[in-house]
C-alpha positions in Angstrom: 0.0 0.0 0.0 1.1 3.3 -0.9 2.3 5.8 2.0 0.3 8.6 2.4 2.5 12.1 2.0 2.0 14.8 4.7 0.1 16.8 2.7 -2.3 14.1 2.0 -2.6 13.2 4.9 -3.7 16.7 6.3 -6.2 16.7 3.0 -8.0 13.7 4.2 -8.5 15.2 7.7 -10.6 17.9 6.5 -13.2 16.2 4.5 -14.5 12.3 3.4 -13.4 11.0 0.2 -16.5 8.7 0.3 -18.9 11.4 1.2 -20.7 13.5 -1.4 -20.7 17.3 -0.6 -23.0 19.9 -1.8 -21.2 22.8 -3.7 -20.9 25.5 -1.4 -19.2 22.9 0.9 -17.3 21.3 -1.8 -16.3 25.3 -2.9 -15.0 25.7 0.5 -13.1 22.3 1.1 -11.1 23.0 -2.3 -9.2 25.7 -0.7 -8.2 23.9 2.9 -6.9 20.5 0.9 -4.8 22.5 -1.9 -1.0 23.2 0.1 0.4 24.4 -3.8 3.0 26.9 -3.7 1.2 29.0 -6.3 -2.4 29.8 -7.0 -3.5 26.7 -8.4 -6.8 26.9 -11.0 -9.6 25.2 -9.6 -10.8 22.5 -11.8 -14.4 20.2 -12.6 -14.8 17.0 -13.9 -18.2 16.1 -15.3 -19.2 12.7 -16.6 -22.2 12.8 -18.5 -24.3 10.0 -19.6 -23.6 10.5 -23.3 -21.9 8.6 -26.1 -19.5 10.9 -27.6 -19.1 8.5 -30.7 -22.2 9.3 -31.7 -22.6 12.7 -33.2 -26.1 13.4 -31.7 -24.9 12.8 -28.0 -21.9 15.1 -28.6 -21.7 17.8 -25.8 -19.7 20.9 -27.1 -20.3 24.4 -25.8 -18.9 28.0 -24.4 -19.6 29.1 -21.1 -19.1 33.0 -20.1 -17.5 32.4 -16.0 -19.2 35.8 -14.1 -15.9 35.8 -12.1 -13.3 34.5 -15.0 -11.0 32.3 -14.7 -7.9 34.0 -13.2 -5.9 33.2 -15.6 -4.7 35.5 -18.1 -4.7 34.1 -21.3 -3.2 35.1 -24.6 -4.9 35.3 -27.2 -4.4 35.2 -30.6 -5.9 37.0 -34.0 -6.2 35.9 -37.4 -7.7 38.2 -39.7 -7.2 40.6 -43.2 -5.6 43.8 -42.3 -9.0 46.0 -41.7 -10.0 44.1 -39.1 -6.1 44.3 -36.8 -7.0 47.4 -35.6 -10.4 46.1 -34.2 -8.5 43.3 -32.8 -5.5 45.5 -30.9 -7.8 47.9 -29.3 -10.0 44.8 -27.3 -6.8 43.9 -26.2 -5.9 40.7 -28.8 -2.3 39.9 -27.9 -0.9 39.0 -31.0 -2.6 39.7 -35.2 -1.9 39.4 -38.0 -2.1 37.0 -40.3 0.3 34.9 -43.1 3.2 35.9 -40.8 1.8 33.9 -37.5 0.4 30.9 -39.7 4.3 30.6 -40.8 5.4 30.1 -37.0 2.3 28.3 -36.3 3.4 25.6 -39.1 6.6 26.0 -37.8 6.0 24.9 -34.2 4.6 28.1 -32.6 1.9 27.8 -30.1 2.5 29.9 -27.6 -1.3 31.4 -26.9 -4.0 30.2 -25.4 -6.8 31.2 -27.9 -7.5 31.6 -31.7 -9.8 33.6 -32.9 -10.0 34.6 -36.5 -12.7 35.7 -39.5 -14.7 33.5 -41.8 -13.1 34.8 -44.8 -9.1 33.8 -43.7 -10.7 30.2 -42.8 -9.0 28.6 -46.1 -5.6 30.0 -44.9 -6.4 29.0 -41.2 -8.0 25.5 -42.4 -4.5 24.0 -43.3 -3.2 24.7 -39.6 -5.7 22.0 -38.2 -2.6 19.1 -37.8 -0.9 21.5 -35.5 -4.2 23.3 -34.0 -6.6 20.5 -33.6 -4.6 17.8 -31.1 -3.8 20.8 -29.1 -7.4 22.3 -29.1 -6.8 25.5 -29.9 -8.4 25.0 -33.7 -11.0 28.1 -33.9 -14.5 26.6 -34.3 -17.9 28.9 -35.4 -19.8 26.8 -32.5 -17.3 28.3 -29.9 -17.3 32.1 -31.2 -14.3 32.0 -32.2 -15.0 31.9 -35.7 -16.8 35.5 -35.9 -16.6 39.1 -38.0 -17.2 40.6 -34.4 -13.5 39.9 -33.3 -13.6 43.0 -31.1 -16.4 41.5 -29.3 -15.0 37.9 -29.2 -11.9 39.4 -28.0 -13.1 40.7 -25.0 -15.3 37.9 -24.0 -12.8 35.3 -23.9 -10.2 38.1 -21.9 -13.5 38.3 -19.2 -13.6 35.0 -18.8 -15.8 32.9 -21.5 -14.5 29.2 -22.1 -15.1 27.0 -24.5 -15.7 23.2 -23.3 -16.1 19.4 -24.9 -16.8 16.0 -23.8 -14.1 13.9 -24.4 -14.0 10.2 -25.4 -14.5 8.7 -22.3 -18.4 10.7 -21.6 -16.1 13.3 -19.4 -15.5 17.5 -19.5 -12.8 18.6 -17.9 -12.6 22.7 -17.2 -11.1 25.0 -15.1 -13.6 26.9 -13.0 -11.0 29.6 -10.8 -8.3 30.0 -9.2 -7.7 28.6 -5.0 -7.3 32.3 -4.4 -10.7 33.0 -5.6 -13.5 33.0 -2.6 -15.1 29.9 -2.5 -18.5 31.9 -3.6 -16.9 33.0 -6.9 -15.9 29.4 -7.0 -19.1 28.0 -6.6 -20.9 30.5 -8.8 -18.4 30.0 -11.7 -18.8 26.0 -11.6 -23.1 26.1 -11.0 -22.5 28.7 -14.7 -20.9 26.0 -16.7 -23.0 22.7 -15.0 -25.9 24.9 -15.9 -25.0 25.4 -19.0 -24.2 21.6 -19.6 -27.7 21.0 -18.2 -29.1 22.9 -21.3 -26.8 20.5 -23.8 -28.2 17.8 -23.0 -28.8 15.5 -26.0 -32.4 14.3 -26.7 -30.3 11.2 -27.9 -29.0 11.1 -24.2 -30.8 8.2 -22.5 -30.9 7.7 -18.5 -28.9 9.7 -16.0 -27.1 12.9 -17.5 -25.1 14.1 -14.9 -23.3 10.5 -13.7 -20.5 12.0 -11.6 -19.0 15.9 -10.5 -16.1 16.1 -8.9 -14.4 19.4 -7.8 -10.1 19.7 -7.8 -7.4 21.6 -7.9 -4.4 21.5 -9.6 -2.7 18.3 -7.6 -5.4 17.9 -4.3 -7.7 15.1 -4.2 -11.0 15.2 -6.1 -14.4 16.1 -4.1 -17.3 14.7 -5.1 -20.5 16.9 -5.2 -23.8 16.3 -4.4 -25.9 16.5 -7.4 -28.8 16.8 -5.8 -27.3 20.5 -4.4 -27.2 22.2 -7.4 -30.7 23.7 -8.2 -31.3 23.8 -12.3 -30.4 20.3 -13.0 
């Protein structure tokens, strides 16, 4: 049997690992187990009751977090020259065009968001090899595929996300940051299981919502109380 680490040891003191906790508790807990050295995000797991094989119980969505996400992300503009100055003043981080598809193909992928216009999609369209395993490929179902980059700009720098259930039934997505009250945390993570609530596939037979666990970045999971969360 594995020895249990300090750390873990003082985690498992504070709460039950076999215990289901609503998410106010769960909100609070989250910030007592994590003993990082830096301000860890704050992460859900959420395994849904979907096939994601099929195409008609994929879940795919965008969520806008009322208190972000603390992170600061970079982000990333592809678009024809009258629409860079659009761009630059919501506060894109790097545009332009034929000059950043060059370092994209040749290894660059330092930012954490793409946006771009449908008209460069053609151009954009041939980085999907390098784009898509990394999922940063921008996608007209996630906004980031838009004429409004301005507007698309500033959403994603407030705090909108973009999630998808992976192969296994599960979406993973970062809800905070440990310094973040555990209010903000809970209101940020009931916004996106809402919103997942609404995505549910008519294809989607039996229980949705199968598990929700709450994290951060290297503490134990918490598992939440489905029955807590009002909406669902």
């Amino acid at each position: 049997m594995a020895k249990l680490t300090k750390s873990k040891k003082e985690a498992l003191s504070k709460y039950d690992p076999s215990q289901h906790y609503s998410l106010a508790e769960a909100s609070s807990i989250v910030k007592e187990i994590s003993k990082t050295k830096f301000d860890s995000s704050v992460d859900l797991d959420i395994r849904l009751g979907v096939d994601p094989r099929k195409a008609d119980q994929m879940v795919r969505g965008v969520v806008a977090l009322p208190h972000g996400t603390g992170k600061e992300l970079k982000v990333l503009v592809l678009c024809s020259p009258d629409k860079e100055e659009e761009a630059k003043e919501a506060g894109a981080d790097y545009v332009g065009l034929d000059e950043y598809i060059a370092k994209i193909e040749g290894g660059w992928t330092d930012m954490d968001v793409i946006i771009t216009t449908p008209n460069v999609m053609a151009k954009v369209g041939r980085l999907g090899r390098v784009l898509g395993p990394r999922g940063l490929m921008p996608n007209p179902k996630s906004g980031t595929v838009t004429l409004d980059v301005g507007k698309a700009v500033k959403e994603v720098k407030a705090g909108k996300i973009d999630f998808k259930v992976d192969k296994f039934g599960i979406i993973h997505a970062s809800v905070g940051k440990v310094s973040f009250s555990p209010e903000k945390i809970q209101e940020n993570a009931r916004e996106l299981i809402l919103t997942i609530s609404k995505l549910k596939p008519s294809a989607s037979k039996g229980t949705y919502f199968r598990s929700i666990h709450l994290s951060s970045t290297m503490s134990p999971g918490i598992v939440i109380d489905k029955s807590s969360i009002q909406g669902i």
